[in-house]
VMD Tcl script that builds the backbone (N, CA, C; Angstrom):
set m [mol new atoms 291]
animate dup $m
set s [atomselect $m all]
$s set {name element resname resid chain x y z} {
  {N N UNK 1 A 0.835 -1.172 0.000}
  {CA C UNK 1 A 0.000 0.000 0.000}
  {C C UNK 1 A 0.890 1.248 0.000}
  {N N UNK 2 A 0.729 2.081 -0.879}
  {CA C UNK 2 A 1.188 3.728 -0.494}
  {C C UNK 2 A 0.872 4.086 0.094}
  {N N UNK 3 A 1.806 4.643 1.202}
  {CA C UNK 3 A 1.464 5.664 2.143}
  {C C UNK 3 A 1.694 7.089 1.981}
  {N N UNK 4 A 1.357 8.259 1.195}
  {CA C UNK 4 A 1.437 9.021 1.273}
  {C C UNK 4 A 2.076 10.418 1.606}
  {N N UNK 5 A 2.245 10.310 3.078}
  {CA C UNK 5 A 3.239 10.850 4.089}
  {C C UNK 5 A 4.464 10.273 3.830}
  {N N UNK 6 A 4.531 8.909 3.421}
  {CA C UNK 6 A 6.123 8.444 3.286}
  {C C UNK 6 A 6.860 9.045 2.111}
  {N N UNK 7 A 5.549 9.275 1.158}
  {CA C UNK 7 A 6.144 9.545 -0.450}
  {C C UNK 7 A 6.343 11.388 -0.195}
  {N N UNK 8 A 5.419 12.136 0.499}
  {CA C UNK 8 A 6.058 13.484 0.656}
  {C C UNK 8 A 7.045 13.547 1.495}
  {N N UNK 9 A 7.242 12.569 2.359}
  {CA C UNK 9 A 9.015 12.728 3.216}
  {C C UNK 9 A 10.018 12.406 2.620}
  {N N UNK 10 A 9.732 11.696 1.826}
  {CA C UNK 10 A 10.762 11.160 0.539}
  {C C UNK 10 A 11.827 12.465 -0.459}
  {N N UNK 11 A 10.149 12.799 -1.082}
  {CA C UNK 11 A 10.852 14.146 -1.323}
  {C C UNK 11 A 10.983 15.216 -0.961}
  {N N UNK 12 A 10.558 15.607 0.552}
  {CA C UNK 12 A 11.073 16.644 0.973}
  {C C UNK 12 A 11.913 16.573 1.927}
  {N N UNK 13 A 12.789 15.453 2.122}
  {CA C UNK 13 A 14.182 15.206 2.504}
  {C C UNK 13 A 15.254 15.168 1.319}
  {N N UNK 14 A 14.669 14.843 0.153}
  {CA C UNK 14 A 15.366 14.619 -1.021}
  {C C UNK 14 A 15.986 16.062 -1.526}
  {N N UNK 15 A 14.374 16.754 -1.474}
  {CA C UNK 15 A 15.038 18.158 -1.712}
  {C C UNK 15 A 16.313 19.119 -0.458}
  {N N UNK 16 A 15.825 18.666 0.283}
  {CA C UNK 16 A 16.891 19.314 1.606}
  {C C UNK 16 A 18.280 18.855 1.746}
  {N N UNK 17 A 17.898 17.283 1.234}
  {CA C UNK 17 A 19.499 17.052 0.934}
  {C C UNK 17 A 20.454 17.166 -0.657}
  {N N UNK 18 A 19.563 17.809 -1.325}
  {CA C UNK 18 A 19.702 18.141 -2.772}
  {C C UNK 18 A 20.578 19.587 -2.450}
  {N N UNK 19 A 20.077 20.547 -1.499}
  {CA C UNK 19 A 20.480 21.927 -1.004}
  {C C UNK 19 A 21.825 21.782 -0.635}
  {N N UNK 20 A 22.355 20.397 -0.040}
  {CA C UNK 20 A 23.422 20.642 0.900}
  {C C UNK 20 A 22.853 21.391 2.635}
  {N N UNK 21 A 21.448 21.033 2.595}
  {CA C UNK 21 A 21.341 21.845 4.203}
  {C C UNK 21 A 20.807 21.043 5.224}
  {N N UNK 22 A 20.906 21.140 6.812}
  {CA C UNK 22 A 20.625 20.371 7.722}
  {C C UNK 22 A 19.263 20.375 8.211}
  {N N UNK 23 A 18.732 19.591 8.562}
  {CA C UNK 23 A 17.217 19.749 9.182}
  {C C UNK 23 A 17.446 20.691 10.095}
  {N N UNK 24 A 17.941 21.019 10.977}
  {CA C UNK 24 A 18.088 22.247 11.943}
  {C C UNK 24 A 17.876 23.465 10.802}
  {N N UNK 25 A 18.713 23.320 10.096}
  {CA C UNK 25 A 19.048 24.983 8.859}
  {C C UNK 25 A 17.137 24.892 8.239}
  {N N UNK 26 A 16.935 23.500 7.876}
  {CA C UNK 26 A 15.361 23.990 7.354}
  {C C UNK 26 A 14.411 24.155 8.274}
  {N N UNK 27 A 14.521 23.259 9.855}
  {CA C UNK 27 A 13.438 23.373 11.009}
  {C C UNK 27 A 13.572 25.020 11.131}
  {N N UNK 28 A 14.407 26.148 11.427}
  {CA C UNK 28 A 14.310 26.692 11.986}
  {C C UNK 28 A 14.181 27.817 10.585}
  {N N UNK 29 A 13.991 27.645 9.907}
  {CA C UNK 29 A 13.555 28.238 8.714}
  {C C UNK 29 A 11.950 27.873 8.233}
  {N N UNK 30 A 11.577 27.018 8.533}
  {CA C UNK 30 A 9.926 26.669 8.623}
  {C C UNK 30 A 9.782 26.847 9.867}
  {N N UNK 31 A 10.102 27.529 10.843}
  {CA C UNK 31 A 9.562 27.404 12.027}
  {C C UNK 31 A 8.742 26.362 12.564}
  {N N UNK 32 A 9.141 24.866 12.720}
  {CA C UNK 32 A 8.524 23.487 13.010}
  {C C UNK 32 A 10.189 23.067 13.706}
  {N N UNK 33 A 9.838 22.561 14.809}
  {CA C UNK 33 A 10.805 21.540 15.989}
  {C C UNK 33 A 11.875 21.018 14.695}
  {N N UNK 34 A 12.671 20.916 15.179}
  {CA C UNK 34 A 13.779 19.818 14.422}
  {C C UNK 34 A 12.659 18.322 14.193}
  {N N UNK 35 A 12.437 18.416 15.557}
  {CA C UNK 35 A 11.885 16.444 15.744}
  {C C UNK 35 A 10.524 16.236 15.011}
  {N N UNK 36 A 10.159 16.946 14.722}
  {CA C UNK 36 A 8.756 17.194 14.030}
  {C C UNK 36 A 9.200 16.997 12.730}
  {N N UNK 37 A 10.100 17.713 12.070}
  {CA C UNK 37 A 10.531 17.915 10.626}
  {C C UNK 37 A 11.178 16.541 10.386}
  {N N UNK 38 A 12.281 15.997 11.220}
  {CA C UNK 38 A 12.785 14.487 11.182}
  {C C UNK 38 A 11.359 13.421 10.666}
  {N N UNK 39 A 10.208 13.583 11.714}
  {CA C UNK 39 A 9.405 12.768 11.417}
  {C C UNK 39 A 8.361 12.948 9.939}
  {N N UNK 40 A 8.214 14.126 9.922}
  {CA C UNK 40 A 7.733 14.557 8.558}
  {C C UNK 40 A 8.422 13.191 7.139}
  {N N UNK 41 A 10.002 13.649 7.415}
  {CA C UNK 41 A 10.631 13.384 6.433}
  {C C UNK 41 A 10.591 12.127 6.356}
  {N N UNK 42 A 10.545 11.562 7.730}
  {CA C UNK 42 A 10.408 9.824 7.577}
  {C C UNK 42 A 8.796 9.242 7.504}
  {N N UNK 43 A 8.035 10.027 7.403}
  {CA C UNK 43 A 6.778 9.699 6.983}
  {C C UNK 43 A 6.467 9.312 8.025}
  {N N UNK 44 A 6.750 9.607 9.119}
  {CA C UNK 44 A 5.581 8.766 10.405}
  {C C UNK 44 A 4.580 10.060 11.034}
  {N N UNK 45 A 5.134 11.605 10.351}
  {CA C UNK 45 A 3.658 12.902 11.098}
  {C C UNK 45 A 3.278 12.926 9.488}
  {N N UNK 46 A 1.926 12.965 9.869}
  {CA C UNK 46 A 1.457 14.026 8.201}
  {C C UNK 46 A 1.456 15.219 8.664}
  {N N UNK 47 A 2.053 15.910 7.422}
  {CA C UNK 47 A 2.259 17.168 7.727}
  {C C UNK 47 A 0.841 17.937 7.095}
  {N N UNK 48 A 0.755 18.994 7.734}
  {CA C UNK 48 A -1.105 19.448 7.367}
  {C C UNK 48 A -0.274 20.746 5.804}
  {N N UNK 49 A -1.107 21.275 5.653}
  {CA C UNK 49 A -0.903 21.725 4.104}
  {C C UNK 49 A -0.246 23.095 4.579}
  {N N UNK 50 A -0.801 23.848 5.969}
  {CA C UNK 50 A 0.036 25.035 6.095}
  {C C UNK 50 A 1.451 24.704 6.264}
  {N N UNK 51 A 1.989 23.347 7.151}
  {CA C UNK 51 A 3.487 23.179 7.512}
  {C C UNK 51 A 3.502 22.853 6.087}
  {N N UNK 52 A 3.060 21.841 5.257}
  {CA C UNK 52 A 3.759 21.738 3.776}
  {C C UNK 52 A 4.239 23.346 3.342}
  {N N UNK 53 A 3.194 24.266 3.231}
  {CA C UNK 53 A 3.807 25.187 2.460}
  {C C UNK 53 A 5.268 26.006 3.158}
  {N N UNK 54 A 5.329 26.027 4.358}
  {CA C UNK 54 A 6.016 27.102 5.308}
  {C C UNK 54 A 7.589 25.963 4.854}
  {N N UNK 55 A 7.451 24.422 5.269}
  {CA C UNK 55 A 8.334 23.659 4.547}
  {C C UNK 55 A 9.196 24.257 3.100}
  {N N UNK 56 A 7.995 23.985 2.541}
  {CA C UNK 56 A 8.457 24.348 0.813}
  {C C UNK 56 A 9.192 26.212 0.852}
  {N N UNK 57 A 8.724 26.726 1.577}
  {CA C UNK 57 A 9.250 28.302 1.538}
  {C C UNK 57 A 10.225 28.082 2.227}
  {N N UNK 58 A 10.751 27.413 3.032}
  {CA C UNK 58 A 12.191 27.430 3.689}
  {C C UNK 58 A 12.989 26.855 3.177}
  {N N UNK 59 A 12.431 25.728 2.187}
  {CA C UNK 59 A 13.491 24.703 0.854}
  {C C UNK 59 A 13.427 26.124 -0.294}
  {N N UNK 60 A 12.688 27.116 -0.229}
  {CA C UNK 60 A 12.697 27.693 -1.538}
  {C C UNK 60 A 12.096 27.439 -3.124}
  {N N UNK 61 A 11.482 26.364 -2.501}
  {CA C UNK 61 A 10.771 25.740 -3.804}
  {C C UNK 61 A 9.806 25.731 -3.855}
  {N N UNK 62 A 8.576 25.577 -5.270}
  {CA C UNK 62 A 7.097 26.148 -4.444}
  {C C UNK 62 A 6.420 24.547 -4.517}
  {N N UNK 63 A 5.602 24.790 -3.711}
  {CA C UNK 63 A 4.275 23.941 -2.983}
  {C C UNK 63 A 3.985 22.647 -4.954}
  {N N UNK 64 A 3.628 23.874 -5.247}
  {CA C UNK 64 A 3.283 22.522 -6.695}
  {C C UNK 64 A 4.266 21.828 -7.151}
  {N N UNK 65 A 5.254 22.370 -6.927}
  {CA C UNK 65 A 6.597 21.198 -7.756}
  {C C UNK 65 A 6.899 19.996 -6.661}
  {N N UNK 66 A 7.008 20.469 -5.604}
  {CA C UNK 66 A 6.733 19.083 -4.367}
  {C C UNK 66 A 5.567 18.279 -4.830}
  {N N UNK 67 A 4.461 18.990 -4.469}
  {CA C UNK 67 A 2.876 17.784 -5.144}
  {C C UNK 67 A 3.297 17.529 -6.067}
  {N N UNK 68 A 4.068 17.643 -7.631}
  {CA C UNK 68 A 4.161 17.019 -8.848}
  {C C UNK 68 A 5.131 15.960 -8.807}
  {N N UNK 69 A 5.702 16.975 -8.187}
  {CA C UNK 69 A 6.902 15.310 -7.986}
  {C C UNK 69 A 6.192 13.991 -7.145}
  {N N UNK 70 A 5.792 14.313 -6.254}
  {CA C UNK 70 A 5.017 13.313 -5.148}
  {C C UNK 70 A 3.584 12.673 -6.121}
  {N N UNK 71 A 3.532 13.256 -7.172}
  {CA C UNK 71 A 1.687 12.727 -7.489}
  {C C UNK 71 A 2.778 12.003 -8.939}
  {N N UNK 72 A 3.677 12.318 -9.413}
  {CA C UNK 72 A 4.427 11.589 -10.316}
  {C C UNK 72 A 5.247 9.711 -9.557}
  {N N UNK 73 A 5.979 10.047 -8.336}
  {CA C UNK 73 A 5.927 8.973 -7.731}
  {C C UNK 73 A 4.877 8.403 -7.380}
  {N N UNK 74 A 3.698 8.368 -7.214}
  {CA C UNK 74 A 2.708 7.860 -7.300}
  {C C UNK 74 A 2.386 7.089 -8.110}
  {N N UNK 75 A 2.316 7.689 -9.654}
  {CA C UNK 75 A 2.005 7.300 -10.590}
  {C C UNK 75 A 2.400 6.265 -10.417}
  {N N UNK 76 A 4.034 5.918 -10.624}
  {CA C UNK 76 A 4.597 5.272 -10.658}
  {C C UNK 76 A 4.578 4.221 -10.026}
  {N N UNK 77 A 4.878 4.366 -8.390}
  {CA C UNK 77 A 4.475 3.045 -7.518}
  {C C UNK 77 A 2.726 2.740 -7.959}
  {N N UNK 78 A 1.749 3.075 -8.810}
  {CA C UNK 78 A 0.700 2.505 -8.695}
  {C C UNK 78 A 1.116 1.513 -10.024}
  {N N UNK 79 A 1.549 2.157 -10.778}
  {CA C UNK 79 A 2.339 1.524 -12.352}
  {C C UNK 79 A 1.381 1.990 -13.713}
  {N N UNK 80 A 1.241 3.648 -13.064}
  {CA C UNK 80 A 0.364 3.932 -14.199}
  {C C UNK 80 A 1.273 4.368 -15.271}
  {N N UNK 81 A 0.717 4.037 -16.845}
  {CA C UNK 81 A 1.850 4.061 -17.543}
  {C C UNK 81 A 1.642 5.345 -18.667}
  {N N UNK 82 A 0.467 5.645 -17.919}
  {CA C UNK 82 A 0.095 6.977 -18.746}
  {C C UNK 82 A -1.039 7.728 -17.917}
  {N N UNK 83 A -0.576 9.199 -17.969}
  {CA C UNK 83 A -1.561 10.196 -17.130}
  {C C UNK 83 A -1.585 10.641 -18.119}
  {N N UNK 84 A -3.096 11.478 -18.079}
  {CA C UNK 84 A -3.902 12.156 -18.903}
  {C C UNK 84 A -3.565 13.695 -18.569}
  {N N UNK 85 A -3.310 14.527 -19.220}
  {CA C UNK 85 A -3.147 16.149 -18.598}
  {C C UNK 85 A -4.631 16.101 -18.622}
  {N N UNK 86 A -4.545 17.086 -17.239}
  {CA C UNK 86 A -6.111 17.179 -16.756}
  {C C UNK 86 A -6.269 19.014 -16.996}
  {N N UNK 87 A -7.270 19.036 -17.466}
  {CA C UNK 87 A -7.400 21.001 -17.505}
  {C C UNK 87 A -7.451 21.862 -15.955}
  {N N UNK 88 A -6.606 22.401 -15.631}
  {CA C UNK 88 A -6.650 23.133 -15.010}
  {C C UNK 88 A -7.721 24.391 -14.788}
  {N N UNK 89 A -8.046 24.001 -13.432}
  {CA C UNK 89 A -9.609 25.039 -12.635}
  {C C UNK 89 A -8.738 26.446 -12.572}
  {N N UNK 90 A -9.847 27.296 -12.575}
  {CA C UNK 90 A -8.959 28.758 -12.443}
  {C C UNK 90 A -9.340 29.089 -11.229}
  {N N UNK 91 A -8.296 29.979 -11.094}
  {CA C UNK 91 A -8.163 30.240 -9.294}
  {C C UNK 91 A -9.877 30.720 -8.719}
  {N N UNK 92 A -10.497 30.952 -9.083}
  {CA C UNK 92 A -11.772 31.333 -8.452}
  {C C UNK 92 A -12.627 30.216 -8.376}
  {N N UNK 93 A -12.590 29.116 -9.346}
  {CA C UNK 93 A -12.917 27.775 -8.564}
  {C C UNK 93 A -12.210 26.940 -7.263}
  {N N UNK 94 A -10.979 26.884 -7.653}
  {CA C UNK 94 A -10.063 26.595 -6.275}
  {C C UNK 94 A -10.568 27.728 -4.787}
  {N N UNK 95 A -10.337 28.587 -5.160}
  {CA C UNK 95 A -10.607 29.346 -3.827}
  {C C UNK 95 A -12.063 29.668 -3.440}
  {N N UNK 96 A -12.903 29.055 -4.207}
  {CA C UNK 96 A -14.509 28.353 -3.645}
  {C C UNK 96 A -14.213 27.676 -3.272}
  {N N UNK 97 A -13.790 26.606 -3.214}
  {CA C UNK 97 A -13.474 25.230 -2.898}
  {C C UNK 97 A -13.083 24.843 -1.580}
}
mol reanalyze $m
mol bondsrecalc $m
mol representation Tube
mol addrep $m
């Protein structure tokens, strides 16, 4: 089974160690505990969508390229061998939503 949380700790340890930087250098740059961010990365906290983003702003990278990468490993561990581009909602449907 995919777990989710494991596949966004995946890559957002991947990216932190892509930087050259320490979980301390990104905890205290997302303002989240060191021990919190450790567990993030090892997939045992889900992280809720505000720590995802405050995460992604302290890696410097934005919020959708994490989800693409993470919804692309997906794909993959499910063994889909083809995604469909889906049309994109414009921001005034999303922010009904």
């Amino acid at each position: 089974m995919i777990v989710l949380r494991r596949v966004i700790g995946d890559e957002l340890r991947r990216r932190r160690q892509d930087q050259g930087r320490t979980l301390r250098e990104v905890s205290s740059a997302a303002r989240v505990s060191l021990g919190y961010l450790s567990e993030v990365e090892r997939g045992q906290k889900e992280a809720s969508s505000e720590l995802l983003a405050s995460i992604c702003t302290a890696l410097h990278v934005p919020l959708a390229m994490v989800l693409r990468s993470v919804s692309d490993e997906v794909a993959v561990l499910e063994g889909v061998t083809h995604v469909t581009d889906l049309p994109v909602a414009s921001s005034s449907v999303v922010a009904a939503a």
